[in-house]
ZADO-1210 file (C-alpha; in nm, 4 decimals, padded with zeros to 6 digits):
<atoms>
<atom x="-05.3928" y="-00.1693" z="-01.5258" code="UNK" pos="1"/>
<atom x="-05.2047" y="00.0395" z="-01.7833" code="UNK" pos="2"/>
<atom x="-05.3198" y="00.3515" z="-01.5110" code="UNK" pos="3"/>
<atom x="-05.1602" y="00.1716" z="-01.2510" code="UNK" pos="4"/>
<atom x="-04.8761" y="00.1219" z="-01.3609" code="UNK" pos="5"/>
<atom x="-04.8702" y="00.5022" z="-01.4603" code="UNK" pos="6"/>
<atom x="-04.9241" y="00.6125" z="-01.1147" code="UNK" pos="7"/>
<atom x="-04.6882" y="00.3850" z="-00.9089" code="UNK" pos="8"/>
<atom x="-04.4525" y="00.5284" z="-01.1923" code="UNK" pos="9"/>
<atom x="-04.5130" y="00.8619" z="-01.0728" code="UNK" pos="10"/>
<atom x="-04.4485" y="00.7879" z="-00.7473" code="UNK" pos="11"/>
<atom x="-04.1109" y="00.6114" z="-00.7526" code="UNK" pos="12"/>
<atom x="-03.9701" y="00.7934" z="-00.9851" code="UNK" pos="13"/>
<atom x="-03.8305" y="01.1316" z="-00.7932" code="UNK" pos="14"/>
<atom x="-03.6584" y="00.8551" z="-00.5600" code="UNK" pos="15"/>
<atom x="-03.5467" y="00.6893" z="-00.8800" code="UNK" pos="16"/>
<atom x="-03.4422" y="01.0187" z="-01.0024" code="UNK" pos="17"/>
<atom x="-03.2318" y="01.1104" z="-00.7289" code="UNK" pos="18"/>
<atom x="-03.0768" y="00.7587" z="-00.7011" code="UNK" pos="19"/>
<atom x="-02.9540" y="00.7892" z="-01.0946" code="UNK" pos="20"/>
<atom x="-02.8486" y="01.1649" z="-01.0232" code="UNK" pos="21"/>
<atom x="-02.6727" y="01.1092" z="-00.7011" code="UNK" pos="22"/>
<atom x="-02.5109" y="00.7431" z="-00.6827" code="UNK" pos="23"/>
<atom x="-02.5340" y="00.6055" z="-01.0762" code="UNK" pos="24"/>
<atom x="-02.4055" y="00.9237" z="-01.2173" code="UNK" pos="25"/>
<atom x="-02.0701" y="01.0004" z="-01.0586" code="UNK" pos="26"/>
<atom x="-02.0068" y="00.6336" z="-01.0616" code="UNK" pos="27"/>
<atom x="-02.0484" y="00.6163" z="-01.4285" code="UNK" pos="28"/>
<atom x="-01.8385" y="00.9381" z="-01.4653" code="UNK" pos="29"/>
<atom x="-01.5628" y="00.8582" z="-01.2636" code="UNK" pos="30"/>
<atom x="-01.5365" y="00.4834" z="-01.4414" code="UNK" pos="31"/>
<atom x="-01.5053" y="00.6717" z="-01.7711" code="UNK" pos="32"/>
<atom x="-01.2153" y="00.9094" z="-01.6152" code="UNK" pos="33"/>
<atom x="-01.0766" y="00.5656" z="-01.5017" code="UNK" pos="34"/>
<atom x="-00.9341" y="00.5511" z="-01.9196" code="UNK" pos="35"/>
<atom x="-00.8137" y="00.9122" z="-01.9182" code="UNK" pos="36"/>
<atom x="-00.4781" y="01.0382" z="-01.9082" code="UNK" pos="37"/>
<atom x="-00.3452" y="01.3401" z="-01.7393" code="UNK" pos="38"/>
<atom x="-00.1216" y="01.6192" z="-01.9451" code="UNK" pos="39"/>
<atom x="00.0051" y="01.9787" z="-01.8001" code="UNK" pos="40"/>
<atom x="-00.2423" y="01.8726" z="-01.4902" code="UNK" pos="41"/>
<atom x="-00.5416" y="01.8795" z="-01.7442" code="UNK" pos="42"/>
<atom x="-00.7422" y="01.5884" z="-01.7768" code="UNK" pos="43"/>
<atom x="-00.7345" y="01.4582" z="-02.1403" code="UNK" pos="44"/>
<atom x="-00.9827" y="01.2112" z="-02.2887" code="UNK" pos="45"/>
<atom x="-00.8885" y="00.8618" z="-02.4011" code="UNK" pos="46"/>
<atom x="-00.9965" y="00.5008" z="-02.3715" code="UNK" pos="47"/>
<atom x="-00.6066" y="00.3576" z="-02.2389" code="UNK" pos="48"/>
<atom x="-00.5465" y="00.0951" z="-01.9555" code="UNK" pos="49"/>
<atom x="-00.2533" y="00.2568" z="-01.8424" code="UNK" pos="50"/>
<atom x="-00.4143" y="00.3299" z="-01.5326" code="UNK" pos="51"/>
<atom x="-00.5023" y="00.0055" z="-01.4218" code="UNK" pos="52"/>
<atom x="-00.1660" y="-00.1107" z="-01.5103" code="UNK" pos="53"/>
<atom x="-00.0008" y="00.1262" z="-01.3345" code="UNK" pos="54"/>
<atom x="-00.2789" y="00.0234" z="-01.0119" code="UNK" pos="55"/>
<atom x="-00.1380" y="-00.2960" z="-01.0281" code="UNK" pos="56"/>
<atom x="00.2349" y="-00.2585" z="-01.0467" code="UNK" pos="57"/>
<atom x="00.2946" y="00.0435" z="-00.8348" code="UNK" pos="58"/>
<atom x="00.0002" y="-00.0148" z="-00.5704" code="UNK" pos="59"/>
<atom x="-00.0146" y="-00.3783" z="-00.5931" code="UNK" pos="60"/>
<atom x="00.1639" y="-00.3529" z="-00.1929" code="UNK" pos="61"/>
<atom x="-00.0824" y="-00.0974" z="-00.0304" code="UNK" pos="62"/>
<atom x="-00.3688" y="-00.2983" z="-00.2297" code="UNK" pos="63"/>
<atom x="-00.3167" y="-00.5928" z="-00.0543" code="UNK" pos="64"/>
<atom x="-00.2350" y="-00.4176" z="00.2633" code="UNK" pos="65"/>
<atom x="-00.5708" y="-00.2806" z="00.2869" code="UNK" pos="66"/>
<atom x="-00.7258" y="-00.5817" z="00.2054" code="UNK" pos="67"/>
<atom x="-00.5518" y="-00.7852" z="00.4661" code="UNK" pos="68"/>
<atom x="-00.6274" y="-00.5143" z="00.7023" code="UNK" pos="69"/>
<atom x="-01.0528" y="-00.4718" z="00.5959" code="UNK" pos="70"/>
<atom x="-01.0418" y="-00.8163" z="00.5815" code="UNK" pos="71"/>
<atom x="-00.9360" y="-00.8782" z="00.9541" code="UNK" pos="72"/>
<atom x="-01.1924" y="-00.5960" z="01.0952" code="UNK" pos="73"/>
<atom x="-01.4710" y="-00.7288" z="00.9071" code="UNK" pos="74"/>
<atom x="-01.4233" y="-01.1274" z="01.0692" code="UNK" pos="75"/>
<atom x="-01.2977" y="-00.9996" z="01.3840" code="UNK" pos="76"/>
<atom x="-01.6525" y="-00.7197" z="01.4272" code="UNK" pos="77"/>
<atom x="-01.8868" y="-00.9667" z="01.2677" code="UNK" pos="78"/>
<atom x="-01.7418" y="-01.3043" z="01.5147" code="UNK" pos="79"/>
<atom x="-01.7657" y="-01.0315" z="01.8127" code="UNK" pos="80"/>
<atom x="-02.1325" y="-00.8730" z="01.6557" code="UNK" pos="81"/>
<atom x="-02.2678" y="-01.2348" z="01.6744" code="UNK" pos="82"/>
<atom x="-02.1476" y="-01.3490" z="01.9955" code="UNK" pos="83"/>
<atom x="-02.2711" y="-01.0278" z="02.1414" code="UNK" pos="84"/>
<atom x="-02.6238" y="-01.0012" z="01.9465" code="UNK" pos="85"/>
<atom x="-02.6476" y="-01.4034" z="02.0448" code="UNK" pos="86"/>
<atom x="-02.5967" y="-01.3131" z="02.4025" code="UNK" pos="87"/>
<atom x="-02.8707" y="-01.0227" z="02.3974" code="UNK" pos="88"/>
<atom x="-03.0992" y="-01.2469" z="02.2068" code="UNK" pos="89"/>
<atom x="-03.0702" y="-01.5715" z="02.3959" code="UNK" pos="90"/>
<atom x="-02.9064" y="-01.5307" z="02.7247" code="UNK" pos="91"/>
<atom x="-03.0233" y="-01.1787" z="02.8906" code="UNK" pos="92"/>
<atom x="-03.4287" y="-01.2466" z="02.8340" code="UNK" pos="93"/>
<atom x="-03.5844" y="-00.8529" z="02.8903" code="UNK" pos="94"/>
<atom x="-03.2526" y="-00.7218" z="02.9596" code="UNK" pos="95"/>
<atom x="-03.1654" y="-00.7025" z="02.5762" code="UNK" pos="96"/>
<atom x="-03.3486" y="-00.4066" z="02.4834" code="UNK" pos="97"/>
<atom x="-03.1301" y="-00.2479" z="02.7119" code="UNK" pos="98"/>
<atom x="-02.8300" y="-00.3723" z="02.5685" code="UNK" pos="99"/>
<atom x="-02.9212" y="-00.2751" z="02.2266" code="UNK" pos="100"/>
<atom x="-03.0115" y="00.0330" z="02.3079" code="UNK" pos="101"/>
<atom x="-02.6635" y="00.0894" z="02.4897" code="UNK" pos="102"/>
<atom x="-02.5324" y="-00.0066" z="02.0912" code="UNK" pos="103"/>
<atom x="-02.7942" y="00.2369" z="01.9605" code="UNK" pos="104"/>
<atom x="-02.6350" y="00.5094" z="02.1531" code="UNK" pos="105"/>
<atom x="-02.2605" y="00.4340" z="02.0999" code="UNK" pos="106"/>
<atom x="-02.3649" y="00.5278" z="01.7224" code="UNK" pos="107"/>
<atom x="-02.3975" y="00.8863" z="01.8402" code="UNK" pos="108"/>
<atom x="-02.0500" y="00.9099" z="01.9553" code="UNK" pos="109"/>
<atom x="-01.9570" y="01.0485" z="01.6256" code="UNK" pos="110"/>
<atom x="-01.6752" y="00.9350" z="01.3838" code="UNK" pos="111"/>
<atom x="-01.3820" y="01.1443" z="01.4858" code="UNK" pos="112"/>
<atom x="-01.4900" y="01.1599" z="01.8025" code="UNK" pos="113"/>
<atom x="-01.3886" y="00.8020" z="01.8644" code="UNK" pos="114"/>
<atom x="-01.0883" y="00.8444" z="01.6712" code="UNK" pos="115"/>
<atom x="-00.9153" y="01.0783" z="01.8637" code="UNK" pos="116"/>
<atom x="-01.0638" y="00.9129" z="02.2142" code="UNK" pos="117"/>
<atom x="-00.8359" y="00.6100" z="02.0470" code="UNK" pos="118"/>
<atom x="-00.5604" y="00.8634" z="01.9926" code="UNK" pos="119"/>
<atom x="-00.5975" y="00.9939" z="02.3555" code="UNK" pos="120"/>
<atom x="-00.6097" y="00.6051" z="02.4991" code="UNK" pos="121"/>
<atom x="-00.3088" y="00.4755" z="02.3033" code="UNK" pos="122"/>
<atom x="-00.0788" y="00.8036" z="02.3003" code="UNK" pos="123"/>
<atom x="00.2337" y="00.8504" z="02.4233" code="UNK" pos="124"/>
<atom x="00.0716" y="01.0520" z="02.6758" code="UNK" pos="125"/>
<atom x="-00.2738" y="00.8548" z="02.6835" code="UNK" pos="126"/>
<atom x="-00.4545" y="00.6748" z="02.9144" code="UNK" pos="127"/>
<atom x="-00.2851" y="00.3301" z="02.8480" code="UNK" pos="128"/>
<atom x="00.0579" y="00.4453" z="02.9951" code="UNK" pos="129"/>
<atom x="-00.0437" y="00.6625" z="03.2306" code="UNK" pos="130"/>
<atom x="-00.2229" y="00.3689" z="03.3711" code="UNK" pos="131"/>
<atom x="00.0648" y="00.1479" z="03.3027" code="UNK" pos="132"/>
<atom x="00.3346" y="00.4011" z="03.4840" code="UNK" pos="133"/>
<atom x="00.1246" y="00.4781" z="03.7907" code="UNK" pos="134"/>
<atom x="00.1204" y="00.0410" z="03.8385" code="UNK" pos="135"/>
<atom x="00.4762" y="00.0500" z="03.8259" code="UNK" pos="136"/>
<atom x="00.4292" y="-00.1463" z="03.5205" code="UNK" pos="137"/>
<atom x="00.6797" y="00.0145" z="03.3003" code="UNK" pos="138"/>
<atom x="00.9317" y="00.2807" z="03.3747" code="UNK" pos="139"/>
<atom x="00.8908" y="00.4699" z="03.0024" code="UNK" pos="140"/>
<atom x="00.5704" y="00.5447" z="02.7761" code="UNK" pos="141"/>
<atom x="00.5523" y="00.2893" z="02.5125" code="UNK" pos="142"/>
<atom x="00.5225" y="00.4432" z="02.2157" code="UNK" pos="143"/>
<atom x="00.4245" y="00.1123" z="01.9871" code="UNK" pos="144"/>
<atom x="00.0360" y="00.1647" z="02.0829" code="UNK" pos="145"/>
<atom x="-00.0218" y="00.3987" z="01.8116" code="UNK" pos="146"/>
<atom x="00.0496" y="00.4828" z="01.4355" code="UNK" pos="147"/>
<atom x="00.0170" y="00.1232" z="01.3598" code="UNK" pos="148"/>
<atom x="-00.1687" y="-00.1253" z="01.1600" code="UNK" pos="149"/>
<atom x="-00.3003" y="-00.2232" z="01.4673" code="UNK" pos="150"/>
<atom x="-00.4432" y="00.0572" z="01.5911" code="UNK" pos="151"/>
<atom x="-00.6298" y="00.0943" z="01.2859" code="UNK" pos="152"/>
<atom x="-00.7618" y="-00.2184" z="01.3372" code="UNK" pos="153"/>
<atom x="-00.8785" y="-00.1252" z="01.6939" code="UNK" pos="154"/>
<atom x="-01.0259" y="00.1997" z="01.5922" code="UNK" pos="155"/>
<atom x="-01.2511" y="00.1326" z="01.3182" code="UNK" pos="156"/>
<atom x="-01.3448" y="-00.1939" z="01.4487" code="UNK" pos="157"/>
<atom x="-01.4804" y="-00.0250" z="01.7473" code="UNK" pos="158"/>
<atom x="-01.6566" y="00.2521" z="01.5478" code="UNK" pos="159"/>
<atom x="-01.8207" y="-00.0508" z="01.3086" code="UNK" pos="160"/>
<atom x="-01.9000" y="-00.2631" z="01.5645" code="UNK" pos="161"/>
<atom x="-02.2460" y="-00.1662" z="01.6343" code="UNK" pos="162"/>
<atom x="-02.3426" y="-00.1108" z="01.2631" code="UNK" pos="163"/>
<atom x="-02.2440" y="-00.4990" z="01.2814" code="UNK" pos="164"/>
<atom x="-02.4328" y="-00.5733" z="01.5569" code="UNK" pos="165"/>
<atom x="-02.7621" y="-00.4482" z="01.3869" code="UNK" pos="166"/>
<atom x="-02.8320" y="-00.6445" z="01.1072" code="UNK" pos="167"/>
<atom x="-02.7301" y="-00.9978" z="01.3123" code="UNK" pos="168"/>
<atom x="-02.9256" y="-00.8698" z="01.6104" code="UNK" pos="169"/>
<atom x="-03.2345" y="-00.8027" z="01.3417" code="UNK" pos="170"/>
<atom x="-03.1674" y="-01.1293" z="01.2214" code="UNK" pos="171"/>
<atom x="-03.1871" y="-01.3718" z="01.5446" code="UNK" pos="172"/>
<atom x="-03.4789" y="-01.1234" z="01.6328" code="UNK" pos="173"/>
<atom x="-03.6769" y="-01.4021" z="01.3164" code="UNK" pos="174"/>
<atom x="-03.5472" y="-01.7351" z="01.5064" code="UNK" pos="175"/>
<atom x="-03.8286" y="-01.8801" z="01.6774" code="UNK" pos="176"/>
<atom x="-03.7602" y="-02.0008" z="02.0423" code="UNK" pos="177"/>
<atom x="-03.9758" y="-02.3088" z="01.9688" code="UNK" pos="178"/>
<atom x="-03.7334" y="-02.5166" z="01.6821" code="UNK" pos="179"/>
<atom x="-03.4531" y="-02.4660" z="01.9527" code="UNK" pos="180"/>
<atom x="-03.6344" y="-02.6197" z="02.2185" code="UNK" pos="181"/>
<atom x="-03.7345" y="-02.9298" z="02.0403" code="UNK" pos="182"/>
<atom x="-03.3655" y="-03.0046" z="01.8830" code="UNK" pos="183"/>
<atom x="-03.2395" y="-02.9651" z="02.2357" code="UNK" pos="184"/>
<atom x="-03.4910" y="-03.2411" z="02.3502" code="UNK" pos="185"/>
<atom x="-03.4027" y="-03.4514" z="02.0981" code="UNK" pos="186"/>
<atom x="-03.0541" y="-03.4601" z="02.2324" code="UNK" pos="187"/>
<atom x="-02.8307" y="-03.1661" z="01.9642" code="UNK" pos="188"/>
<atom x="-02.5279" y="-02.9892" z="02.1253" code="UNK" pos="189"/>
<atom x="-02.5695" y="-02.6454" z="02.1881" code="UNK" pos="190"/>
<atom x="-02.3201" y="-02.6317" z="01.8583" code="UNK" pos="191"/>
<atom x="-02.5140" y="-02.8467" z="01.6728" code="UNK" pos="192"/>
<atom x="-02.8187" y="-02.5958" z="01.7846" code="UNK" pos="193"/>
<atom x="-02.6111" y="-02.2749" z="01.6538" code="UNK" pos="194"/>
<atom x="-02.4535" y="-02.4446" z="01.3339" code="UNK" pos="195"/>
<atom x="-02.7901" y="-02.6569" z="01.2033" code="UNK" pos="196"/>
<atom x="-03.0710" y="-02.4235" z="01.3333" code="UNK" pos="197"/>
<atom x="-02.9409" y="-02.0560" z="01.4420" code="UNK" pos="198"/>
<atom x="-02.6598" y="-01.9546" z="01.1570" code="UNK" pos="199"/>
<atom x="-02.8508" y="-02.1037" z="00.8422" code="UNK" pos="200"/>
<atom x="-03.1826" y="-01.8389" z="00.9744" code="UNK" pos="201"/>
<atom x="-02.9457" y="-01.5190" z="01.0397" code="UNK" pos="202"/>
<atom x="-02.6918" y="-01.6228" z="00.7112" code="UNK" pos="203"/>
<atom x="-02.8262" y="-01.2859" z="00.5600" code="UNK" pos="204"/>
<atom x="-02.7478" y="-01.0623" z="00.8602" code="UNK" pos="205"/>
<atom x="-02.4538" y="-01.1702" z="00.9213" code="UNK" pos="206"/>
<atom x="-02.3296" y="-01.1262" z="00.5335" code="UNK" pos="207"/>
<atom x="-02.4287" y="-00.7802" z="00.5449" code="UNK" pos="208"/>
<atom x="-02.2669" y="-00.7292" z="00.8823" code="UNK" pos="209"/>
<atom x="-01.9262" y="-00.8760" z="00.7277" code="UNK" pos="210"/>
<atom x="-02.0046" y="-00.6765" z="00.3889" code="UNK" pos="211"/>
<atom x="-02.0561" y="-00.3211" z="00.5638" code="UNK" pos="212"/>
<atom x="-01.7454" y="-00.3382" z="00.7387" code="UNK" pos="213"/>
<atom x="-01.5460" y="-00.4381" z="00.5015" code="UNK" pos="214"/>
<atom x="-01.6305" y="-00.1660" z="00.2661" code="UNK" pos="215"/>
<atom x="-01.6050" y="00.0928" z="00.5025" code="UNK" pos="216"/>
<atom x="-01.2127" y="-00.0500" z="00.6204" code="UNK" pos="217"/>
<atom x="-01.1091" y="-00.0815" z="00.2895" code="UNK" pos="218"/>
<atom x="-01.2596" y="00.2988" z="00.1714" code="UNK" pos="219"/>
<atom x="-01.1410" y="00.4640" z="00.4873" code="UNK" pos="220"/>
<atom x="-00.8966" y="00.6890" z="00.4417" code="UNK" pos="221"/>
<atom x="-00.9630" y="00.9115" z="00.7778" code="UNK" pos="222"/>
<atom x="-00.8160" y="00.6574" z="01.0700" code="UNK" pos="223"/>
<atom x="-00.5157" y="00.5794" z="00.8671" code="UNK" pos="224"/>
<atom x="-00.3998" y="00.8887" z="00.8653" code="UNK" pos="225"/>
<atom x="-00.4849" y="00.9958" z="01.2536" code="UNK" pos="226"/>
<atom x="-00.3839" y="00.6721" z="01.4022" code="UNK" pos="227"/>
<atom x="-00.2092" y="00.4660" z="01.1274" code="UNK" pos="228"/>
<atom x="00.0340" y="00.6961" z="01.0660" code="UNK" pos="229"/>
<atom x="00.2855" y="00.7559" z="00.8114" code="UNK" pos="230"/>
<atom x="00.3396" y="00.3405" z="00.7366" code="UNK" pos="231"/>
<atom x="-00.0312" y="00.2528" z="00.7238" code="UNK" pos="232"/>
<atom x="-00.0868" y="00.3235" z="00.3640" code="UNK" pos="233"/>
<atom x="-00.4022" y="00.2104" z="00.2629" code="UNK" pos="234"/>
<atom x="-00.5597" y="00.2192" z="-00.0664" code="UNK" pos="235"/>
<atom x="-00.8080" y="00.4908" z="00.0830" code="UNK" pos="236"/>
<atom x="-00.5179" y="00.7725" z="00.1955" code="UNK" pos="237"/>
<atom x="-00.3567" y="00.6919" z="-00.1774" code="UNK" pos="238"/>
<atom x="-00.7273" y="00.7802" z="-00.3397" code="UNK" pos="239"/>
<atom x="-00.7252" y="01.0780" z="-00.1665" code="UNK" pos="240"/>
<atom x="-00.3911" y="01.2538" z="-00.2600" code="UNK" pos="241"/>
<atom x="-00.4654" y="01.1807" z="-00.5919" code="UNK" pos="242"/>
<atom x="-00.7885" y="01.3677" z="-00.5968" code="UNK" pos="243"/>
<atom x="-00.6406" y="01.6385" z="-00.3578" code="UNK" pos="244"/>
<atom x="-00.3331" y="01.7136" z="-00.4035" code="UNK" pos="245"/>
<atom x="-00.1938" y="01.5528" z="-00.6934" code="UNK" pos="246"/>
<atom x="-00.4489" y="01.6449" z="-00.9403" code="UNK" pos="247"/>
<atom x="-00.4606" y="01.2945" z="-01.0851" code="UNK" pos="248"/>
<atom x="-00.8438" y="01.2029" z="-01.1297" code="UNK" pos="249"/>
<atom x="-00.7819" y="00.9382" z="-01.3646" code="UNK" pos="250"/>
<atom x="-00.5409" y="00.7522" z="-01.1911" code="UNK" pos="251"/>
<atom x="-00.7283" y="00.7851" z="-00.8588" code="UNK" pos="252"/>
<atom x="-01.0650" y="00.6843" z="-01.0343" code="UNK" pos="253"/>
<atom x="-00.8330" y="00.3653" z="-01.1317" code="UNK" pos="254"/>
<atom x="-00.7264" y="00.2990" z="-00.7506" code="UNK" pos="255"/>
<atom x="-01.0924" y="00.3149" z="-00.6648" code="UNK" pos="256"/>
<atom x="-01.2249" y="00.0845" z="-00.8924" code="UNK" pos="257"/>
<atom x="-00.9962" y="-00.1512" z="-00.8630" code="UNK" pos="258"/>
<atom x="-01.0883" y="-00.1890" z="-00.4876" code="UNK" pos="259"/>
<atom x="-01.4238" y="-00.1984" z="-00.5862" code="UNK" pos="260"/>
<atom x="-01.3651" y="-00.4868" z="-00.7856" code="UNK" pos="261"/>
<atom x="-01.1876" y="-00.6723" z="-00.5306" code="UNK" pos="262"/>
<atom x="-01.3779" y="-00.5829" z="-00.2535" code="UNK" pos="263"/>
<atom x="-01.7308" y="-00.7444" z="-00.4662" code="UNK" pos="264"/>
<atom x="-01.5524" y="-01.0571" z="-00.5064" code="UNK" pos="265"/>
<atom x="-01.4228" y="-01.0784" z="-00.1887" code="UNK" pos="266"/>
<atom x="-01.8098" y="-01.0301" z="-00.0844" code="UNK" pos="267"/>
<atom x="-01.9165" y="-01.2856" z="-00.3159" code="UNK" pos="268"/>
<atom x="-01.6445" y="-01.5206" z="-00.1907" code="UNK" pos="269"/>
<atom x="-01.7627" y="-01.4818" z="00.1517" code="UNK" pos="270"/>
<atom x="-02.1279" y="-01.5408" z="00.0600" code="UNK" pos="271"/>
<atom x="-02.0551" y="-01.8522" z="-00.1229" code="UNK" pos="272"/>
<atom x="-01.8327" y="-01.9386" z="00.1436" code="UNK" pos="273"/>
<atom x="-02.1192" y="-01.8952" z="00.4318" code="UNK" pos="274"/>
<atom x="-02.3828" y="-02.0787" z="00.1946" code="UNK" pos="275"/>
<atom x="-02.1848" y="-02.3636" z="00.1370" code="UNK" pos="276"/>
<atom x="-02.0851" y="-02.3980" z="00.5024" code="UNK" pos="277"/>
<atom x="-02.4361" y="-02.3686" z="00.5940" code="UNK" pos="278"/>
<atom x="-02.5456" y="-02.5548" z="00.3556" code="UNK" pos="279"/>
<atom x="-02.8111" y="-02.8320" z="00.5203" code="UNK" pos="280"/>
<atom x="-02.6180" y="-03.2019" z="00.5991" code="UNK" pos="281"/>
<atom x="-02.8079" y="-03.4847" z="00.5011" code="UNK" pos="282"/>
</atoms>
């Protein structure tokens, strides 16, 4: 047994290894430099708060601006990722292979790829207005499209969207055909089918659907920038210019923990939310 043991020890532990090396690591390192200070742009050690409390009074607006704005993509891709995995699933019988392999190869399109075919849609100059002006629609470009929360909104929901649609799609994939049948002969709603039946079996999926885009809305600093523009500041831009350019790795480890924090208990809001909601009715 003790042999055993050994030898499944041996094998997990390069992966366990890298996992420690890679991910634990830094994050351990960078939650120390969360205390430091900064003097003559030197990093100096010591165990102060100053950093949080500066977090919360001077980015208390752009912290709650990115989580109003993660917090919108992640409902608005997961309610669209389950009405569209529900419609593959249930509604387009041998046809949904070919749907999800349409979302399989959206994934390819690359990050900044999409991001600037947003920026060339909703431009000045884009395919919006031009499509607008040539209907007679509107006599000028409108110029409101971009560098707006809104178009932050639009661009990273469309890039998350199918990393959404995966895990709910992988998750109806386990409800059997058979329990739906029988409640609908017995007289349940097509709602009561979804809420008692469908949602309670793909609660999981759609949790880490919500929690995958959320994280990567709140963290990203990239779309801001390109299509937020200069009022759009989330958390993620702030993060960066203190790494970057301001030289302030304390303060920016600070920022990033902080969001950390609220983005696992907005998580664990949501999941206690869902199982509560789902929660069987006697």
């Amino acid at each position: 047994m003790i042999r055993l043991l050994r030898a499944r020890g041996l094998l997990v532990a390069p992966s366990w290894t890298a996992f420690l090396l890679i991910f634990v690591a830094p994050l351990v390192y960078f939650f120390v430099v969360s205390f430091w200070r900064v003097s003559a742009f030197k990093m100096r050690p010591d165990a102060s708060l100053a950093n949080y409390i500066q977090t919360v009074t001077d980015y208390n607006a752009s912290i709650l601006f990115t989580f109003l704005v993660a917090l919108t993509i992640a409902v608005l891709v997961t309610v669209v990722a389950f009405g569209f995995s529900f419609y593959i699933r249930f509604k387009v019988g041998r046809f949904g292979d070919t749907f999800l392999f349409i979302v399989l190869i959206t994934l390819f399109g690359g990050y900044l790829t999409k991001i600037y075919v947003w920026k060339t849609i909703l431009g000045e100059n884009g395919v919006l207005n031009s499509a607008l002006l040539s209907l007679g629609l509107i006599r000028d470009p409108i110029t409101v499209f971009l560098y707006n929360p809104a178009a932050v909104v639009i661009t990273l929901g469309h890039y998350t969207l199918p990393l959404a649609i995966l895990p709910i799609y992988g998750a109806l994939r386990g409800v059997e055909d058979t329990p739906l049948r029988c409640a609908q002969d017995l007289g349940a709603s097509h709602w009561r089918v979804v809420r008692d039946i469908i949602l309670p079996q793909c609660r999981i999926g759609i949790l880490f659907a919500f929690t995958l885009t959320y994280l990567f809305a709140a963290g990203d600093y990239v779309t801001p920038q390109l299509v937020g523009g200069p009022y759009t500041s989330m958390i993620g831009v702030l993060i960066q210019l203190q790494f970057g350019f301001r030289f302030n790795a304390p303060l920016g480890s600070a920022l990033a923990f902080t969001m950390i924090a609220i983005a696992l208990l907005t998580v664990g809001i949501v999941a206690f939310a869902l199982r509560e909601w789902l929660r069987p009715r006697g």
